[in-house]
C-alpha positions as CSV (number, residue, x, y, z in Angstrom):
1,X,52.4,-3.3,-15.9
2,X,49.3,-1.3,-16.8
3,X,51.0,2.2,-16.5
4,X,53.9,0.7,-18.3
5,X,52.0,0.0,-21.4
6,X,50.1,3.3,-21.2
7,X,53.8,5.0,-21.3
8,X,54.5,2.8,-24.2
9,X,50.8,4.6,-26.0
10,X,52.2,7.9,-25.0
11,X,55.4,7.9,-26.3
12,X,54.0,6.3,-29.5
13,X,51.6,9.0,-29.9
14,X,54.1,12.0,-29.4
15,X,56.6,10.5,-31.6
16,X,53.7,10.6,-34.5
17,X,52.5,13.9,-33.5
18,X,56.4,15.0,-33.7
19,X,56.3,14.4,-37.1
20,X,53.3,14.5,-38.2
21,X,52.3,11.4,-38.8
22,X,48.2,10.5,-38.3
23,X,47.5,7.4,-35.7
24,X,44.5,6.6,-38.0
25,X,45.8,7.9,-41.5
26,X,49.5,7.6,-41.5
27,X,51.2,9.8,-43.7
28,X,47.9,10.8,-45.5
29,X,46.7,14.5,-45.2
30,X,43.9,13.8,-42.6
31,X,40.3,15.5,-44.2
32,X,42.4,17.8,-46.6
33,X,40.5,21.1,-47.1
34,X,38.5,21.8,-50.6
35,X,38.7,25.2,-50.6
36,X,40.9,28.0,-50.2
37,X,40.4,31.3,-48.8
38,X,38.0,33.8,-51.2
39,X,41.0,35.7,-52.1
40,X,42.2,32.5,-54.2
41,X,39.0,31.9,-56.1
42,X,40.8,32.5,-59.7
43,X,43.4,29.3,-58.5
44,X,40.4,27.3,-57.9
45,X,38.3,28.2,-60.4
46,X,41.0,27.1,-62.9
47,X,41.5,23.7,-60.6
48,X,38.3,23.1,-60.6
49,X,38.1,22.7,-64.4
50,X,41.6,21.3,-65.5
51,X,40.6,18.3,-67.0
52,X,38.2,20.4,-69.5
53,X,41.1,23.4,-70.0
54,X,43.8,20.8,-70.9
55,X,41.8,19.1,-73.2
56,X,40.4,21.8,-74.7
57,X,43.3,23.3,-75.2
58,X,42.4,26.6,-73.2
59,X,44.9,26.3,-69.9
60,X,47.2,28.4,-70.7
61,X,45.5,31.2,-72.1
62,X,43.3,31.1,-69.0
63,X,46.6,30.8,-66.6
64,X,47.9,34.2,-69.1
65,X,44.9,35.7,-67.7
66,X,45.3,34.9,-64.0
67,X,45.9,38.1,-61.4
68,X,49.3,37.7,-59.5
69,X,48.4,36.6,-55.8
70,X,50.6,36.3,-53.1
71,X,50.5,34.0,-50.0
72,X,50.2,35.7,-47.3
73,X,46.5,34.6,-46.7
74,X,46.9,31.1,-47.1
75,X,46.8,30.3,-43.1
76,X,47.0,27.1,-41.4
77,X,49.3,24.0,-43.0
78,X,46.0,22.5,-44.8
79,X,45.5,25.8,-46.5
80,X,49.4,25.5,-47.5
81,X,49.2,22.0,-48.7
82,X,46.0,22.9,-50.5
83,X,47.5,25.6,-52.5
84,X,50.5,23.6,-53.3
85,X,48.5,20.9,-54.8
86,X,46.5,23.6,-56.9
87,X,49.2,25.4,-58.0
88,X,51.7,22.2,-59.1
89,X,48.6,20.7,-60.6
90,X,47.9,24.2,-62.7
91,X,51.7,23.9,-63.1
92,X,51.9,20.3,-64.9
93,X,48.9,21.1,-66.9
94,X,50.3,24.4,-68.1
95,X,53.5,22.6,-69.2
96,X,52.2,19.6,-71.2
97,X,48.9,21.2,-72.1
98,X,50.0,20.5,-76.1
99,X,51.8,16.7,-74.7
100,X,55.5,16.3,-74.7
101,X,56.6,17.9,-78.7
102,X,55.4,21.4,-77.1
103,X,56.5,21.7,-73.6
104,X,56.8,25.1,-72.7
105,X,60.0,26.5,-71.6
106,X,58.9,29.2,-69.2
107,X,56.3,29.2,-66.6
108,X,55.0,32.9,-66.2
109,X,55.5,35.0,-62.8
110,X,51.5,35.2,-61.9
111,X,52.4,31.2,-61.2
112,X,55.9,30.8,-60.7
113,X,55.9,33.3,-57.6
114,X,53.4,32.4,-55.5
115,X,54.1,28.9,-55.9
116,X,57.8,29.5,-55.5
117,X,56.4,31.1,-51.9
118,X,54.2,28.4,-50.7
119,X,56.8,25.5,-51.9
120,X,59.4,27.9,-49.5
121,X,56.5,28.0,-46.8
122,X,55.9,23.7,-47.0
123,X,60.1,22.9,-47.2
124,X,58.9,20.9,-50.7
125,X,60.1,21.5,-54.2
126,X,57.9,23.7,-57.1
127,X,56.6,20.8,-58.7
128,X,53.6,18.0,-57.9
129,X,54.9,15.7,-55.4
130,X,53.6,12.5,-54.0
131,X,52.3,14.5,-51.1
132,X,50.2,16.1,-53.4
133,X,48.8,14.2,-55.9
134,X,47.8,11.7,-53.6
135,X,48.4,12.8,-49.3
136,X,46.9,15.7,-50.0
137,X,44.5,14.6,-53.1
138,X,41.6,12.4,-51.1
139,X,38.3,13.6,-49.8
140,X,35.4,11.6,-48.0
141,X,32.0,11.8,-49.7
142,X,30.6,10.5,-46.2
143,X,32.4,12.1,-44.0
144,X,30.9,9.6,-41.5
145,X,31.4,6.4,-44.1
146,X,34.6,4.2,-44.4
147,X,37.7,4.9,-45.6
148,X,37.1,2.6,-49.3
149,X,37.0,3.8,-52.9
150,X,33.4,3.9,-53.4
151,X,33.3,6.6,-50.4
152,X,36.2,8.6,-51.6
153,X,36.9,11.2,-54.2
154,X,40.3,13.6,-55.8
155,X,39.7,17.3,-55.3
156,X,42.1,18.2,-58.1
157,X,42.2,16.5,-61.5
158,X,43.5,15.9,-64.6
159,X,42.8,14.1,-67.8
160,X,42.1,10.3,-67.1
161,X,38.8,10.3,-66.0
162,X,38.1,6.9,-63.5
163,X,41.2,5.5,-64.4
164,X,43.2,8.9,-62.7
165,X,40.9,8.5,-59.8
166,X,41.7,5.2,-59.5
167,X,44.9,6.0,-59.5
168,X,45.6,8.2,-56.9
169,X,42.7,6.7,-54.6
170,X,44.1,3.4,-54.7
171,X,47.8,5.0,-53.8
172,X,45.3,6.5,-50.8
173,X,44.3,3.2,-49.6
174,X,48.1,2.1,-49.8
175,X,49.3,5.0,-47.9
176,X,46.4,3.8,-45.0
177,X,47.5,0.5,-45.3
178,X,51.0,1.1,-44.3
179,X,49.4,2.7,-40.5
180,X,50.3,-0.6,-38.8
181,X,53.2,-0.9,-40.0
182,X,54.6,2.1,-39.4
183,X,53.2,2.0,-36.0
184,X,55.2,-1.3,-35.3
185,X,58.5,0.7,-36.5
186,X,57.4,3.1,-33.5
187,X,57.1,0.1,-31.0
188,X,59.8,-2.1,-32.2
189,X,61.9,0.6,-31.8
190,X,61.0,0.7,-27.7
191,X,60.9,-2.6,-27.6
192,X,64.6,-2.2,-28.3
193,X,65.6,0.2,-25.9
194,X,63.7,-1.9,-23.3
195,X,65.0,-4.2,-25.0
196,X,61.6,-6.2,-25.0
197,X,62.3,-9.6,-27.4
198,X,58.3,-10.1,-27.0
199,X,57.5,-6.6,-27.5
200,X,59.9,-6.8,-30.8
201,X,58.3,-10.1,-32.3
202,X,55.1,-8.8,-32.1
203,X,56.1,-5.4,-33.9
204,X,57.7,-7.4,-36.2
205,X,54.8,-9.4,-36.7
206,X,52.6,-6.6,-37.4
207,X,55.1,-4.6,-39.7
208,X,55.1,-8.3,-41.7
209,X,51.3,-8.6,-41.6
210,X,50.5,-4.9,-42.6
211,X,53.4,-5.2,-45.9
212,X,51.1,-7.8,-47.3
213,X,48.0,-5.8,-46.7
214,X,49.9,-3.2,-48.7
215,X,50.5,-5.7,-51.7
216,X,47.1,-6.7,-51.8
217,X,45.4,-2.8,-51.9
218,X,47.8,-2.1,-54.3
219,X,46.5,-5.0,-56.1
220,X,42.7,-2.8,-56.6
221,X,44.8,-0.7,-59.4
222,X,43.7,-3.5,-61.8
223,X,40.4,-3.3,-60.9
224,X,40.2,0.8,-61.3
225,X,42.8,2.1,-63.6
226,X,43.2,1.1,-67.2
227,X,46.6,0.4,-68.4
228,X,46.4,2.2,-72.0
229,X,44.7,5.7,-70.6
230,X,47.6,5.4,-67.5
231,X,50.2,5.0,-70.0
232,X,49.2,7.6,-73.3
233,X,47.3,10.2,-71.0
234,X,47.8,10.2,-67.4
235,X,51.5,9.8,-67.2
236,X,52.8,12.6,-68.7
237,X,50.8,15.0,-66.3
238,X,53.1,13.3,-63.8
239,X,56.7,14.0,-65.4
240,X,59.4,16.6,-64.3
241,X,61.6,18.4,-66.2
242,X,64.8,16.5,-64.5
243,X,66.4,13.7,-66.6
244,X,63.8,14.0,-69.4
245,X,64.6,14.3,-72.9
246,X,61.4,15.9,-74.0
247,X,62.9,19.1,-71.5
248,X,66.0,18.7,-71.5
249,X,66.9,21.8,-69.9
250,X,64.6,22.3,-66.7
251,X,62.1,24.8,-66.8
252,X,62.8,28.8,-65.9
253,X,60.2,29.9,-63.3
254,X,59.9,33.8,-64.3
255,X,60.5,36.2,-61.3
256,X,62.3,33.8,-59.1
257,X,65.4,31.9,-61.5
258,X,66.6,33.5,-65.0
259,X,68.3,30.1,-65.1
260,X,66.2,26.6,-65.6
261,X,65.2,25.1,-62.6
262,X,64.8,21.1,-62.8
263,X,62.8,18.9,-60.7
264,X,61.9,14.9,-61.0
265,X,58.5,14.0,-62.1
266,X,56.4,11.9,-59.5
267,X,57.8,8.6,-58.4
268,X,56.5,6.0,-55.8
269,X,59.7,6.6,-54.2
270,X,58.6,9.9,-52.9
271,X,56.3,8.1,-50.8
272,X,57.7,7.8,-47.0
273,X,56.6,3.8,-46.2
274,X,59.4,2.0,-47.9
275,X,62.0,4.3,-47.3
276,X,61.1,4.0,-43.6
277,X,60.9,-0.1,-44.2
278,X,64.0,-0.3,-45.3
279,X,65.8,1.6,-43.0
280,X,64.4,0.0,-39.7
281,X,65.3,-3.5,-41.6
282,X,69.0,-2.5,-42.1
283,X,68.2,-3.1,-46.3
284,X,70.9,-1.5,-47.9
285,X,70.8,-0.7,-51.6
286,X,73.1,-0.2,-54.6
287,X,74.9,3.2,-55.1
288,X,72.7,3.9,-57.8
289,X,69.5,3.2,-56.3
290,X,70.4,4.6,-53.0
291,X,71.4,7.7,-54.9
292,X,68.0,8.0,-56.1
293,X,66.1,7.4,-53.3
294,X,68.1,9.7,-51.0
295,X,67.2,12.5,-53.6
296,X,63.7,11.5,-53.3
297,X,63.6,12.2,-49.8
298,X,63.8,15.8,-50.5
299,X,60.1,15.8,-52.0
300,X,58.9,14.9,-48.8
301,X,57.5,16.5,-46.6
302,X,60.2,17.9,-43.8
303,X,58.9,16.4,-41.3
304,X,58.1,13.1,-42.9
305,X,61.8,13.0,-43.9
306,X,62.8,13.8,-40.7
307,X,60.9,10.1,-39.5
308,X,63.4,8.3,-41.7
309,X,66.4,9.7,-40.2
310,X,64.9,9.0,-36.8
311,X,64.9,5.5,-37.7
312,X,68.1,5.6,-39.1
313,X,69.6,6.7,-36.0
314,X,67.4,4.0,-33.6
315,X,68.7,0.9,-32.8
316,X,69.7,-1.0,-35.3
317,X,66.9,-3.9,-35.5
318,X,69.2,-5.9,-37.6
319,X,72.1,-6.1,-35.2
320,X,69.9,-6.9,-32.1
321,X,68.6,-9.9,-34.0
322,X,72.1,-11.1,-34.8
323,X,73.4,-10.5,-31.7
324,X,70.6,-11.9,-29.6
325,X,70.0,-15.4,-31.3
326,X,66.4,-15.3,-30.4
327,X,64.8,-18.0,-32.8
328,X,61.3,-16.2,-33.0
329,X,62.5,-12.4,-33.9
330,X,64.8,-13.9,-36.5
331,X,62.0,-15.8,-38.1
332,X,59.6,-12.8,-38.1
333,X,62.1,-10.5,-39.3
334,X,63.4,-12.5,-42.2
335,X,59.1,-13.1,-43.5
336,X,59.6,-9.5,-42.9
337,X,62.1,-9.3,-45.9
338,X,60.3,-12.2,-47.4
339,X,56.9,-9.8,-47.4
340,X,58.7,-6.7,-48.5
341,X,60.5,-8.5,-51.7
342,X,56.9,-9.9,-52.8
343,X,55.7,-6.2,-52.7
344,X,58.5,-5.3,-54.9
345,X,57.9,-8.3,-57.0
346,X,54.4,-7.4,-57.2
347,X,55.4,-3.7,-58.1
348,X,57.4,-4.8,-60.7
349,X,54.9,-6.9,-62.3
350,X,52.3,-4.0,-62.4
351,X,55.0,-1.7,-64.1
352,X,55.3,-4.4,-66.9
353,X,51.6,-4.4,-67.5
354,X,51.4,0.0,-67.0
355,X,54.6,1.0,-68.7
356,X,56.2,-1.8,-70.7
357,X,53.2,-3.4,-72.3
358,X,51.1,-0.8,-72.2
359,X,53.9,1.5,-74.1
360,X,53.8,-1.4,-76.9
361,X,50.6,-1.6,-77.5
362,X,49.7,2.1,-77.4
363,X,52.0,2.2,-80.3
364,X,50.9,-0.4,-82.1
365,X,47.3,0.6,-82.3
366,X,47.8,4.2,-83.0
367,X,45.1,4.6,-80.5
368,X,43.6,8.1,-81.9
369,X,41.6,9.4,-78.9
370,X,44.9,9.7,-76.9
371,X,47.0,12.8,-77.7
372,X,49.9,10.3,-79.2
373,X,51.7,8.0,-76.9
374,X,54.7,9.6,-74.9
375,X,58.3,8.4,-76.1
376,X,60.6,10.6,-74.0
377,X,60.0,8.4,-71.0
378,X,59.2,5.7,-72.9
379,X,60.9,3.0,-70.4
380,X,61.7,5.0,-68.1
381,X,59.4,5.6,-64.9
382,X,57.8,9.6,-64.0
383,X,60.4,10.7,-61.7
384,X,63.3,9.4,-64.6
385,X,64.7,6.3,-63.9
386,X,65.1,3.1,-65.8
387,X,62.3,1.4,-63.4
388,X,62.7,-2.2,-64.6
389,X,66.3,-2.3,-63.5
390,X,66.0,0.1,-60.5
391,X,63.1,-2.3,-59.3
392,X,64.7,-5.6,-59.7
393,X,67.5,-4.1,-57.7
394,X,65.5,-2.4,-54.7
395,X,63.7,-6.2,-54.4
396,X,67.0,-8.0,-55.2
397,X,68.8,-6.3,-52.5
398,X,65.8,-6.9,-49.8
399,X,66.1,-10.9,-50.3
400,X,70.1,-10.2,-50.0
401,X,68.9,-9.1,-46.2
402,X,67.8,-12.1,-45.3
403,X,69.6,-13.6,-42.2
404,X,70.6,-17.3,-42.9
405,X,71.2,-19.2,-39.2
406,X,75.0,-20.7,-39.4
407,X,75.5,-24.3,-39.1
């Protein structure tokens, strides 16, 4: 029984190693690197101060100035991700430096190549991802202390202060929160080749227990970001130049497209936990919504996208539990669903106060220290759907997965 179970560990632990997912951290970058290679100092010295060039108005004369580097340096994948988080951070300040009426059109070749070359290099698209504003964004300031906000910092910026720190540290804590639960993906999945209906209930036990811890970190963004400086000055650092009025055209990156190129903005659903949720629940969403999220999947990471499909292709979870009538696994699965639709309830209600209300009163006050609220997105969520009704329809459709016992 013993060597049975340490199989089980083994084959758990190559399966996260296969696609690079962290036993301790998940999908999270573990200990991200800081710097980059000497040969990259001009990058980092304008990463270092992007907050100040935006607001000051100074990026993109600075970014004008910056030799024309090429990647052949960068080494190991840290180095990679590194430089792709400094060069689409550069990238979003440089094109909404002067806030949504001045976009600019073209982003010059001294950016657009390299970062062309190391978005090749990663598999991930020229623009800031989830993966790196917030995998790829966290840094320990004890590198022996615990994994919580007040030991934790960003190594790239922008304008937002605490609240953007918050922001994307919180997202961190999310990201860690989901390691036991997509562990138990990993295990219910061999419980079902076994098939083990004890080793299953427990999985699903621990995927149910580690959606709620989920709900609650994601509860800390109240505590850390403010809703006014999320909505009129962090946001627009976070939009794309795909379905976006204020670019309506995409954005030509010089030297590599004479044609606009266009990208989505960020988007929760570019983070790999829920996709990965939903299909080892068998949740199955509207055209529309699945349309979105499957085109989300390509601003993954490969490899990370690659884990979805694997657990697309496993044993269905959902059909086991129908076809095995075992009282237990149905329960657990069902305060599964029941656990994942009060996430999305909960997610819904936090975009109401960050977006909806937040765009209302931002108008109303005129606040003058922001650079003039953003109306392009008004309603509309960073990567450029109409969140409110795309989120009531992601939840809606996880309660429509609940399995009701006949008779």
């Amino acid at each position: 029984m013993e060597s049975q179970k340490q199989n089980l560990k083994t084959a758990l632990q190559l399966s996260l190693e296969k696609y690079h997912i962290s036993e301790d951290y998940g999908f999270l970058l573990p200990n991200p690197l800081k710097e980059l290679p000497d040969y990259y100092r001009p990058w980092m010295e304008i990463a270092n101060k992007l907050p100040h060039l935006i607001e000051s108005h100074q990026l993109r004369a600075q970014v004008n100035q910056m030799p024309l580097l090429h990647c052949q340096f960068l080494g190991c994948h840290r180095e990679q991700r590194l430089a792709h988080l400094v060069l689409s951070s550069i990238t979003m300040g440089y094109v909404w430096q002067e806030g949504e009426r001045h976009p600019i059109k073209v982003l010059p070749r001294n950016l657009a190549i390299p970062y062309a070359e190391v978005s090749r290099n990663l598999g991930l698209p020229p623009i800031l991802v989830h993966s790196d504003l917030v995998l790829a964004n966290w840094t320990k300031r004890n590198p022996d202390g615990p994994l919580e906000i007040s030991n934790l910092d960003i190594i790239v910026s922008f304008p937002g202060g605490e609240s953007l720190r918050g922001f994307v540290l919180v997202t961190v804590l999310v990201e860690k929160a989901a390691v036991p639960g997509i562990k138990a993906l990993m295990e219910a999945t061999l419980a079902l080749l076994q098939p083990s209906q004890d080793a299953l209930l427990k999985a699903l036990q621990q995927l149910r227990l580690s959606i709620q811890d989920i709900t609650r970190t994601l509860g800390q963004m109240h505590d850390y970001v403010d809703p006014d400086i999320f909505y009129a000055v962090i946001r627009i650092f976070l939009s794309g130049w795909k379905d976006n009025p204020a670019m309506p055209t995409g954005l030509i990156y010089e030297g590599i497209s004479k044609e606009p190129l266009e990208y989505s903005g960020g988007s929760a659903a570019q983070s790999t936990v829920l996709h990965a949720f939903d299909e080892f629940l068998g949740i199955h969403h509207s055209k529309e919504s699945a349309d979105f999220l499957h085109r989300m999947r390509n601003y993954m990471p490969p490899s990370h996208k690659d884990f979805i499909e694997e657990i697309h292709s496993a044993p269905s979870t959902r059909d086991f539990i129908l076809s095995s009538y075992h009282g237990p696994c149905l329960t657990a699965y069902n305060q599964c669903l029941e656990a994942l639709a009060e996430l999305r309830s909960y997610h819904i209600t936090m975009v109401t106060r960050y977006l909806i209300t937040a765009a209302a009163r931002v108008r109303s006050r005129q606040l003058t220290h922001f650079p003039g609220p953003p109306v392009a997105l008004a309603e509309r969520g960073t990567g450029g759907t109409a969140v409110l009704s795309f989120l009531k329809s992601v939840r809606d459709k996880t309660l429509e997965a609940i399995i009701h016992p006949s008779g």
